[in-house]
C-alpha positions in Angstrom: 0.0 0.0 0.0 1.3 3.6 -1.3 1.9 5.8 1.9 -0.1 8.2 3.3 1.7 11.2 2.0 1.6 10.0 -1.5 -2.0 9.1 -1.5 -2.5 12.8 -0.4 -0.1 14.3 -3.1 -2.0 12.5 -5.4 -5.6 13.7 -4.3 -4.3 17.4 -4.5 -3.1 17.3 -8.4 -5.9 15.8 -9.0 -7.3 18.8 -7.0 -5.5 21.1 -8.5 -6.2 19.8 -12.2 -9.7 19.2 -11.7 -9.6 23.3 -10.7 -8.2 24.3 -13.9 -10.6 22.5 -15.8 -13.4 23.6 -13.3 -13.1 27.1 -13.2 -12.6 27.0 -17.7 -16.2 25.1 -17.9 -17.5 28.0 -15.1 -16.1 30.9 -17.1 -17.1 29.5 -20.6 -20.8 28.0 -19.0 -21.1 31.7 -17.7 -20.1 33.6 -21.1 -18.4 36.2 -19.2 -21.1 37.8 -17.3 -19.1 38.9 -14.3 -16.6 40.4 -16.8 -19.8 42.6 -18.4 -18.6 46.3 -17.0 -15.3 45.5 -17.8 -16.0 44.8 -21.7 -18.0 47.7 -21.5 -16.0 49.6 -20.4 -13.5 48.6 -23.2 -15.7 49.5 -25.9 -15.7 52.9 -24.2 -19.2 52.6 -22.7 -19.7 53.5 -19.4 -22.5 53.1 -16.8 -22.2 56.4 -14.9 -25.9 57.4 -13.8 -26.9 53.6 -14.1 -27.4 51.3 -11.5 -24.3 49.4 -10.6 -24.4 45.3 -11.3 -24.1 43.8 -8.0 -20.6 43.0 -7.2 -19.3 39.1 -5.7 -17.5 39.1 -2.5 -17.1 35.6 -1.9 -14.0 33.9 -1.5 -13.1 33.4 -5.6 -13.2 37.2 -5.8 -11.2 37.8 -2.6 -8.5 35.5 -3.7 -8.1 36.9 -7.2 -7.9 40.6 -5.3 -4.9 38.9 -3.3 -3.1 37.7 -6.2 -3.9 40.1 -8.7 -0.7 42.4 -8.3 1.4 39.7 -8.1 -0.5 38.0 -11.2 0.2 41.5 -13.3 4.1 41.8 -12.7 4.6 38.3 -13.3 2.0 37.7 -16.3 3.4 41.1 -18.2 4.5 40.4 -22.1 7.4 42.2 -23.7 6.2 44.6 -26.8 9.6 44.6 -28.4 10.7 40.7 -28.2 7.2 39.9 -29.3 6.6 37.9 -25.8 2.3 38.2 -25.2 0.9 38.5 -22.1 -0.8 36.4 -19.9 -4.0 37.9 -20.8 -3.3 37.3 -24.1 -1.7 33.9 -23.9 -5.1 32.6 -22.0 -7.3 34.1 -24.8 -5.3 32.6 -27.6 -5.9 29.3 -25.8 -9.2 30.0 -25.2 -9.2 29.6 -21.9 -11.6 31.6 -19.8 -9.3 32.6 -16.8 -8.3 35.5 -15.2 -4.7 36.0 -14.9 -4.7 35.8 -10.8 -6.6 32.9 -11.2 -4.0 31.5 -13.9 -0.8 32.0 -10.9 -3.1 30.7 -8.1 -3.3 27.2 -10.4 0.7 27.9 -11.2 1.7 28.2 -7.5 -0.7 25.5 -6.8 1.0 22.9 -9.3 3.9 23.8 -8.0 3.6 23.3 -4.0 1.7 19.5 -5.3 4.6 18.6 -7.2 7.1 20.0 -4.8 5.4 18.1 -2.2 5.0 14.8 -3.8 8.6 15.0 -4.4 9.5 15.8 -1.1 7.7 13.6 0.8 8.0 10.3 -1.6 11.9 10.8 -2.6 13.3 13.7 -0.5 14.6 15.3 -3.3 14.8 19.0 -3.5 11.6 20.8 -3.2 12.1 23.9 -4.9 14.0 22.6 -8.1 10.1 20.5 -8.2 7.8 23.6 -7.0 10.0 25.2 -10.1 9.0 22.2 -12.4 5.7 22.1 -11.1 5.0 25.8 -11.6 6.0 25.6 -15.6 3.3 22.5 -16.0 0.1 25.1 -16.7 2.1 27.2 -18.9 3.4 23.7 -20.9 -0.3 23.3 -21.4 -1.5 26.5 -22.0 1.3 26.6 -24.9 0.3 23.3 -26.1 -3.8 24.3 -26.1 -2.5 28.0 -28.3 -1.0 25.5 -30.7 -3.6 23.1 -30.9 -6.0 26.0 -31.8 -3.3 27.7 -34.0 -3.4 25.0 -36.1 -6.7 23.8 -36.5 -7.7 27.7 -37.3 -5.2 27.4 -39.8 -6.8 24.0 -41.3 -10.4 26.0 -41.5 -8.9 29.3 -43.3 -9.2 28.2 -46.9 -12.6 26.6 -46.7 -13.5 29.4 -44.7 -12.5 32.1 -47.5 -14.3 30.2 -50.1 -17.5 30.9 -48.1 -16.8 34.6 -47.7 -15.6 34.7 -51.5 -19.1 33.2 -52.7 -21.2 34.8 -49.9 -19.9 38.1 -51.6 -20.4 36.9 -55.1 -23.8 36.3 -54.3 -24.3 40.3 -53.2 -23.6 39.9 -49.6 -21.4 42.8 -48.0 -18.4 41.6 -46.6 -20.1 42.3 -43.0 -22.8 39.8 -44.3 -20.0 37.5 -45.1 -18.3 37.4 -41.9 -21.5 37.0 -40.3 -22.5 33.7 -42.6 -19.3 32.6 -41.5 -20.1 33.0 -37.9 -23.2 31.0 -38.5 -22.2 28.5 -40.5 -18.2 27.5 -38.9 -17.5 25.7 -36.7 -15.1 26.3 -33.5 -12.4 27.6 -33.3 -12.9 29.7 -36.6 -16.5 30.4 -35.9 -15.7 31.9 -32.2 -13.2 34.2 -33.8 -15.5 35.5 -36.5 -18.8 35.5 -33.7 -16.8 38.1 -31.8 -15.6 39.9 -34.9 -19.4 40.7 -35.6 -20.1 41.9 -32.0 -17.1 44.4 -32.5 -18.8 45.7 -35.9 -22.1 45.7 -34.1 -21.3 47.6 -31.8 -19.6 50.3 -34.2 -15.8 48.8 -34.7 -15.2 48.6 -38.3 -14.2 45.4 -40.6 -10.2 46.5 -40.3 -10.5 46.7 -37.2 -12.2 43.2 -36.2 -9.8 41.3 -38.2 -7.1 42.7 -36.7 -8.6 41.7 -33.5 -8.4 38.6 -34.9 -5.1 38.4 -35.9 -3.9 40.2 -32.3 -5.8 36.8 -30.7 -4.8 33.8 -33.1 -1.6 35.4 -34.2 -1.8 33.2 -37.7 0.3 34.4 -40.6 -2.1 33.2 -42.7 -5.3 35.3 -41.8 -2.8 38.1 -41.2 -2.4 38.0 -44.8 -6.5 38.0 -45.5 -6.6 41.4 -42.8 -3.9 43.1 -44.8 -5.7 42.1 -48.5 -8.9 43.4 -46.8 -6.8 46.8 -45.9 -5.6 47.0 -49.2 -8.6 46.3 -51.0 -10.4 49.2 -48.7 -7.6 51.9 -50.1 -7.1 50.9 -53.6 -10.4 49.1 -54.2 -10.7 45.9 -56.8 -12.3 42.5 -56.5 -12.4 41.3 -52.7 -13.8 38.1 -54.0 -11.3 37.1 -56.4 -8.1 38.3 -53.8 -10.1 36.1 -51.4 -10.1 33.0 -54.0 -6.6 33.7 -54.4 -5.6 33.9 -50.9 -7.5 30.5 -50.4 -5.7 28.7 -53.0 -2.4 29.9 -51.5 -2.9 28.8 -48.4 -3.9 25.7 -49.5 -1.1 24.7 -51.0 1.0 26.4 -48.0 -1.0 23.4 -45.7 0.0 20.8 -48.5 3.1 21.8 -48.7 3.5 21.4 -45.0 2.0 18.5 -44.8 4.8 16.9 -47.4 7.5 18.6 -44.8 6.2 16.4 -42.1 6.0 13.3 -43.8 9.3 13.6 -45.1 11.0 14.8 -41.4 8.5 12.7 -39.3 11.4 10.1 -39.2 14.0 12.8 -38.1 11.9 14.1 -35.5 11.1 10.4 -34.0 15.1 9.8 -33.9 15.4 13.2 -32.3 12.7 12.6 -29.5 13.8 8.9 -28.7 17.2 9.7 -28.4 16.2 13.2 -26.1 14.3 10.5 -23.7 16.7 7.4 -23.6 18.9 8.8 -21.4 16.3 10.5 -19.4 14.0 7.5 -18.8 17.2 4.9 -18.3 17.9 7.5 -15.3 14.6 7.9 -14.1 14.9 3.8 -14.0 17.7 3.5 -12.8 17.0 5.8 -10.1 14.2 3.8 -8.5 15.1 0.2 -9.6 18.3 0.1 -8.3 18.4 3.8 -5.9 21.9 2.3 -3.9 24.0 2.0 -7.6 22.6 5.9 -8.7 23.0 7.3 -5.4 26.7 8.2 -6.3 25.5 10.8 -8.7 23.4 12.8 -6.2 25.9 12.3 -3.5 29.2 13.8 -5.0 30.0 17.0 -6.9 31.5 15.2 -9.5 27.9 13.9 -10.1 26.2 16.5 -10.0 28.8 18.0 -12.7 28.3 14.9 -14.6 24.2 14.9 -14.4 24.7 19.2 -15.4 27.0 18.2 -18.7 24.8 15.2 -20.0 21.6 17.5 -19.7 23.3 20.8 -21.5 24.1 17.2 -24.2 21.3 16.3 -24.3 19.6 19.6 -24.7 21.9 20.8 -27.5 21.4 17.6 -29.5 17.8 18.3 -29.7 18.0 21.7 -30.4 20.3 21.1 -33.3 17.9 18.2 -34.6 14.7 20.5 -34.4 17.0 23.3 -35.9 17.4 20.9 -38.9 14.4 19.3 -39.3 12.1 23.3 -38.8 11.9 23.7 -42.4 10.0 27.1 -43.0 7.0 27.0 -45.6 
């Protein structure tokens, strides 16, 4: 039978997990509603001489007042390196979380794992509160690409529907809201918004670059900047759409080519990255008296630090040569 303190390390990640996923459901079940003065108040309306909406105290609101400073130094992007903020990060992964709510889950991974490490191994607990901390953003990263690409897998279908929804006499507002109807997620989400923006007096530039800001996909980036263009110098949006489609297209067959023909590369690169890793990880618990050595001398722990910056530059140079740009 496990002991006690790993049964209750357990219990809490699955506590912790069962949060993240909790308070996503809440937020998306909700649509936002306790946000509503705030998107107001970015569209620029404000509710002086109304009557307030009745504000939460309970605990959830409390807490996210706690962490909230904290939450906004840690969660701030850099403008100039490209980095994007939390904020933006969480609505890129479609994630309906406040950024305080986002470090309370981060500090919460991080004290489970630490513990469970602690407890079960006595190894260092904060190199795991570390580890444990990076986990949400790992997933966060892996939901924004997820999304990134399945947008990207939608585009050119979804510009043959605007392309014949404004050959058939539709304005391109029209369009975007057939679109809206007629997609499905994530491409219809981003273009449900978009018409909400125009409703409520943004213009089409403006809701695609909305757009662009959230997804960040080169591809639609190029169908906001044709729609730019085409506003300035005029022509057929219909045809430029066609052609756009077409292009990208081919851009997804193309990649799709580039995978098949590095998949093999990439498989080598991974297996090799997690032999070593795994064989120590074994080794470590199977025989714990004939790995001790490593832990227990500076030599190993020089030896452990050279085999990882190894192992790390190998697969850095293998994803290097296998990241063939399209």
């Amino acid at each position: 039978m496990p002991p006690i303190p790993v049964v209750f390390g357990l219990i809490a990640f699955a506590g912790v997990f069962l949060l993240f996923l909790g308070i996503s459901q809440m937020r998306r079940a909700a649509g936002g509603a306790e946000d509503f003065q705030a998107r107001l108040a970015a569209y620029g309306v404000t509710t002086a001489g109304a009557q307030a909406l009745p504000q939460s105290t309970g605990l959830r609101d409390s807490l996210n007042r706690l962490f909230q400073p904290a939450a906004d130094r840690m969660g701030r992007g850099d403008v100039k390196k490209g980095k994007p903020s939390v904020t933006e990060q969480l609505q890129r992964a479609d994630l309906k979380l406040r950024p305080s709510e986002y470090f309370m889950i981060q500090l919460g991974s991080g004290v489970v794992v630490g513990l469970i490490g602690y407890w079960r191994w006595g190894l260092i607990f904060g190199l795991l509160f570390f580890a444990g901390y990076l986990i949400p953003g790992f997933y966060v990263k892996y939901r924004v690409s997820q999304r990134l690409k399945k947008f990207n897998s939608q585009l050119g279908d979804t510009l043959t529907l605007l392309s014949n929804a404004l050959k058939a006499g539709y304005s391109f507002a029209q369009a975007i809201d057939t679109v809206a109807k007629n997609a499905v997620a994530p491409i219809g989400d981003e273009f449900g918004r978009a018409v909400r923006e125009m409703n409520l007096g943004g213009s089409p530039d403006e809701a695609l670059g909305n757009i662009t800001k959230r997804i960040a996909s080169q591809d639609f980036d190029l169908v906001a900047t044709a729609y730019s263009i085409h506003r300035t110098v005029g022509g057929n949006l219909a045809e430029i759409l066609d052609n756009i489609a077409y292009t990208i297209r081919e851009r997804v067959r193309i990649k799709g080519e580039i995978q098949t023909l590095t998949a093999q590369a990439k498989a080598s690169g991974t297996i090799i990255t997690a032999l070593p890793i795994l064989l120590a990880v074994f080794m470590f618990f199977v025989t714990p008296t004939y790995f001790q050595p490593m832990f227990s001398s500076i030599i190993g722990w020089i030896l452990i630090a050279i085999g990882a910056f190894m192992i790390f530059i190998g697969n850095l140079i293998i994803r290097r040569i296998v990241a063939i740009e399209v």
